[in-house]
C-alpha positions in Angstrom: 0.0 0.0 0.0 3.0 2.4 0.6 4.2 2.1 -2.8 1.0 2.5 -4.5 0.6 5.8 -2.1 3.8 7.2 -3.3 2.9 6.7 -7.0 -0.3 8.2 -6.6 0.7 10.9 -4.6 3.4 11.7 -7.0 1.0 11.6 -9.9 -1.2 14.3 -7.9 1.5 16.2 -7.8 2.3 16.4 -11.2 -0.8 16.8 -12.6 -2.3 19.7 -9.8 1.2 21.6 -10.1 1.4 20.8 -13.6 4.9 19.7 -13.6 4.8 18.2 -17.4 6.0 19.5 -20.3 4.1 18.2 -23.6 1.1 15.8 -23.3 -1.5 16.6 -20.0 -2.0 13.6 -18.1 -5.7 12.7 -18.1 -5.1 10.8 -14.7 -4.5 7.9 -13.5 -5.0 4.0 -14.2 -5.0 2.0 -11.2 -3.6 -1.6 -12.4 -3.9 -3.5 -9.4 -3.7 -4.7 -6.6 -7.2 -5.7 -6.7 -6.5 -8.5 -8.9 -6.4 -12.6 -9.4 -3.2 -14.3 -8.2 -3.5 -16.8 -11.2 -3.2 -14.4 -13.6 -0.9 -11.4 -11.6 1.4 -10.7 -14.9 4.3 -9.2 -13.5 2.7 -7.9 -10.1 3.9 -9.1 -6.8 1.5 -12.0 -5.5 1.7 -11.0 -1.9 0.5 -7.5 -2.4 -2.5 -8.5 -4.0 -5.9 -8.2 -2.2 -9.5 -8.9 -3.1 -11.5 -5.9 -4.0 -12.9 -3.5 -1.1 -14.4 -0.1 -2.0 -13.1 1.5 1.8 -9.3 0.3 0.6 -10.2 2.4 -3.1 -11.5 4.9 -1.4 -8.2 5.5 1.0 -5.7 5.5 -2.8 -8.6 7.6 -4.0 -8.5 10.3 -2.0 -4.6 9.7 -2.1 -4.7 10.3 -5.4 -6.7 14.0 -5.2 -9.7 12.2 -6.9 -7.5 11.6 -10.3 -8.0 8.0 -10.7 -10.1 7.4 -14.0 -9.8 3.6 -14.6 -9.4 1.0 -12.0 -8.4 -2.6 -13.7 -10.3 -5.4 -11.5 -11.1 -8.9 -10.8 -14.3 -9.1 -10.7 -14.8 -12.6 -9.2 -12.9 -11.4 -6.0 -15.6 -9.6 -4.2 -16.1 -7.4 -7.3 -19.6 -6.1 -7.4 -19.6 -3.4 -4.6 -16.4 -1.9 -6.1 -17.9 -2.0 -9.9 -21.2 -0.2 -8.5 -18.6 2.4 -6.7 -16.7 3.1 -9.5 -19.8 3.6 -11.8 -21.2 6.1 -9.0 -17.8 8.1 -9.5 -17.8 8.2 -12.9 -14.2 5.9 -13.3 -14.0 3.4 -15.8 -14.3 -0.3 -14.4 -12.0 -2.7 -16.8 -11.7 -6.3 -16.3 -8.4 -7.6 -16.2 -5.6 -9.7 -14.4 -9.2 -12.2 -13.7 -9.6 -15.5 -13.6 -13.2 -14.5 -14.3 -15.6 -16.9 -15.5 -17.6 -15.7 -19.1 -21.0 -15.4 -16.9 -19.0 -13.4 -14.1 -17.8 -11.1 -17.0 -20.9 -10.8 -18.0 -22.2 -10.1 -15.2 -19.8 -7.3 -14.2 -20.5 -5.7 -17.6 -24.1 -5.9 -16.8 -23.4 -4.2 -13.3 -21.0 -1.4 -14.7 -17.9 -2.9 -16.0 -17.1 -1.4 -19.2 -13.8 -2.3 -20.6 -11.2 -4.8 -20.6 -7.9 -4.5 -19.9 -4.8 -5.4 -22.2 -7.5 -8.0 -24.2 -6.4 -11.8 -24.4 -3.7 -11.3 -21.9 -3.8 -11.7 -17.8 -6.9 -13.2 -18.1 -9.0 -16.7 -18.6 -8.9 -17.4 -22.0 -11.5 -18.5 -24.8 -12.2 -22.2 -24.2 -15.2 -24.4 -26.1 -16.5 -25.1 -22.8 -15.2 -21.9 -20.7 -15.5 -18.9 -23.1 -13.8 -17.0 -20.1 -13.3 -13.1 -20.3 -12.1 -13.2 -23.5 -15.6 -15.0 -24.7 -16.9 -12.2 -22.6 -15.2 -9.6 -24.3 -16.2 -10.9 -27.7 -19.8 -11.4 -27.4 -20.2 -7.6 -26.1 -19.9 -5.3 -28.7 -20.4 -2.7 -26.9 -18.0 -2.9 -24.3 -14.6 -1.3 -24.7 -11.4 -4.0 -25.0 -7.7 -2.4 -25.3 -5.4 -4.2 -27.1 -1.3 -4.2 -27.2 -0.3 -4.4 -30.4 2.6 -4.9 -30.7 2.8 -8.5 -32.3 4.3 -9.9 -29.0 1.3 -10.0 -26.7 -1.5 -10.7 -29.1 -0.7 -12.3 -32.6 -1.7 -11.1 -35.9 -4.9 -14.0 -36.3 -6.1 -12.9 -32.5 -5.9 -8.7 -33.9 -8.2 -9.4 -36.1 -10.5 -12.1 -34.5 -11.1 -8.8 -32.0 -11.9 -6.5 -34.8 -14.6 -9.0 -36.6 -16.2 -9.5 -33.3 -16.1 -6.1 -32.0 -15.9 -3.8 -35.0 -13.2 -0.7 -35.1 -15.7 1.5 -32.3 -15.0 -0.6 -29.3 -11.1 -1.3 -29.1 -8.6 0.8 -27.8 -4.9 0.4 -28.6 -2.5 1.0 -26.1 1.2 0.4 -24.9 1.2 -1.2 -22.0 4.9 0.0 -22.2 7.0 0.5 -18.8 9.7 2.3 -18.0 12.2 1.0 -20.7 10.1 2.5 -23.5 12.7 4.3 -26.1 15.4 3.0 -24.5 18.3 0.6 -24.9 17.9 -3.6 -23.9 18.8 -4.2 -20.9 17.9 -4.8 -16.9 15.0 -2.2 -15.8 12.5 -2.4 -12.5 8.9 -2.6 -12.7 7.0 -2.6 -9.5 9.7 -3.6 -7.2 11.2 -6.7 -9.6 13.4 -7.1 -12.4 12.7 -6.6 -16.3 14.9 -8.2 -18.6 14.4 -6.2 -22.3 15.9 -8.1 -25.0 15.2 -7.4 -28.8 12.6 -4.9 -27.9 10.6 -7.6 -25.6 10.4 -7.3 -21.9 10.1 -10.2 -19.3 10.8 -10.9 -15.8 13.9 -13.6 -15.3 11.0 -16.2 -15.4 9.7 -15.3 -19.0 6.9 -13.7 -18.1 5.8 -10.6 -20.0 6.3 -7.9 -18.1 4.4 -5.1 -20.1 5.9 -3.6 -23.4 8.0 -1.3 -25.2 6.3 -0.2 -27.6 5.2 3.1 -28.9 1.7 4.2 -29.8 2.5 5.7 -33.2 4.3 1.6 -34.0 1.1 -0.1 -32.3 -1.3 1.8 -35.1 1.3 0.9 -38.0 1.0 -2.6 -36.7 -3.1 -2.9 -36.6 -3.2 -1.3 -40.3 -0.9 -3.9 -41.3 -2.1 -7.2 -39.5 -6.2 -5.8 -40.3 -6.0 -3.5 -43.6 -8.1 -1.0 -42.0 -7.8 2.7 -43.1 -5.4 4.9 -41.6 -8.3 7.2 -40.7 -10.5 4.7 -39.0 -7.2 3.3 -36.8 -6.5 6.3 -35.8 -9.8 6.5 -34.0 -8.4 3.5 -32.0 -5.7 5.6 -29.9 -8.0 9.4 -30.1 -11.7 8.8 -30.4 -12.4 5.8 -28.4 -9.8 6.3 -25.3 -11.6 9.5 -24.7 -15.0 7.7 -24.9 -14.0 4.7 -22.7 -12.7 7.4 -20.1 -15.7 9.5 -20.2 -13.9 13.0 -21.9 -15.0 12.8 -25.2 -16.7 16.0 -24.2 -13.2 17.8 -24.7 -10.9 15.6 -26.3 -10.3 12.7 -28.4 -11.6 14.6 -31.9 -10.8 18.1 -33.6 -13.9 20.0 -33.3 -14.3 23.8 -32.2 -14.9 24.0 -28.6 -12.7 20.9 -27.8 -9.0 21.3 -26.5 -6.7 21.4 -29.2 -4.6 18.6 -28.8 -3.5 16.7 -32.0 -0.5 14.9 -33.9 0.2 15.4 -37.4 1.9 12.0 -38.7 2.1 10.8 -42.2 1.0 7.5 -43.7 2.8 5.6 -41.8 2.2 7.0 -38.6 5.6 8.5 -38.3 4.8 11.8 -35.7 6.0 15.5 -37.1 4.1 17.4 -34.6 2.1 17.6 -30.9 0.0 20.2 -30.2 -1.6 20.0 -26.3 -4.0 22.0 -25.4 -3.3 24.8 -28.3 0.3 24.8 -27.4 3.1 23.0 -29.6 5.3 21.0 -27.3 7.0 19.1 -30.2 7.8 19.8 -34.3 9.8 18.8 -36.5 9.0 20.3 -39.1 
């Protein structure tokens, strides 16, 4: 819990001081540690806990009320801490469960609507266990982020999503830890080590320890595996984020009104320009 204060209380900081320079956090994604031992990733298994809405309420207020998505399993006393998170407006995203496909269900029923880092940390599709994934497919209208970055999800499973799902409800993001844009080698990731070789990063026991990977690749990567138009992917890291997170109202699409962030790229997704909040805070051109 001391940990998880610091970073929270450090991400206050930052965001009510405004201590960045470029992009504006939105706030803050709390990954744990209300989450399934059988499928913990790279989290540490003894600082897991079953869900509780007084223990979210204590890294709430921690966090100056910037927590907008809380990752969750929801078979581990899940359902007061769904209706909770509903009542405060933060997204509730399945992921590191052992969930059965009806508990899913269920949870999406009840206020759930996402699911975190699709296919991975999570019970698989089975023929007599559809598990979260099943889940995830059958409801088109809940939200399912995908890594895509050809390590965590392969190619056939990128586009398996987007039949079932349709380009509206998936949301590409990194995943990526601390390592990101820099060199192989040994790196920390909640108090163990990462080993990044070739790009990939993994705990000494093989185990995928988040990514790498940069937005602008993981867009190049779903137009290439699915043949979707750049136009239409790009809605995948801008439009539906914002939705999922409940801020379309302001960003997420160029419209008069909204704030003025956006990225000029080319048709490969190589970035030539930033522009947050009417201010350009990186250009290369």
């Amino acid at each position: 819990m001391e940990n998880i204060d610091a970073a929270l209380a450090n991400a206050k900081k930052l965001i009510d001081e405004k201590l960045y320079e470029g992009a504006k956090p939105i706030g803050i994604h709390l990954e744990g540690p209300f989450i399934a031992k059988k499928y913990k990733g790279a989290q540490i298994e003894s600082c897991i806990v079953p869900c509780d809405v007084e223990t979210f309420k204590h890294y709430e207020k921690v966090s100056g009320n910037h927590i907008k998505e809380v990752t969750l399993a929801y078979e581990e006393n899940g359902k007061e801490l769904v209706h909770y998170l509903k009542k405060q407006g933060i997204t509730a995203s399945l992921g590191h469960t052992d969930a059965t496909c009806d508990q899913a269900l269920e949870a999406f029923d009840e206020g759930a609507t996402c699911t975190t880092h699709t296919y991975n940390a999570m019970k698989p599709l089975h023929h007599r266990e559809a598990g979260v994934v099943g889940a995830a497919l059958l409801r088109s209208d809940v939200y399912s982020e995908l890594i895509c970055d050809l390590i965590h999800v392969s190619p056939n499973a990128i586009k398996l999503l987007l039949k079932c799902k349709g380009k509206e409800h998936i949301v590409l993001i990194t995943d990526s830890m601390e390592s990101k844009n820099l060199p192989d080698g040994k790196y920390a990731l909640g108090g163990q080590d990462v080993f990044v070789k070739n790009g990939e990063a993994r705990l000494a026991d093989g185990t995928l320890a988040g990514s790498t990977l940069k937005l602008n690749v993981g867009l190049r990567n779903f137009k290439k595996v699915t043949g979707l138009p750049l136009t239409d992917v790009v809605d995948l890291a801008t439009k539906n984020p914002a939705k999922n997170l409940g801020v379309f109202e302001n960003k997420g699409s160029i419209k008069e009104g909204k704030d003025a962030d956006f990225t000029v790229i080319d048709e490969n997704f190589n970035v030539y320009m930033v522009v947050s909040e009417g201010k350009v805070v990186y250009n290369t051109l």
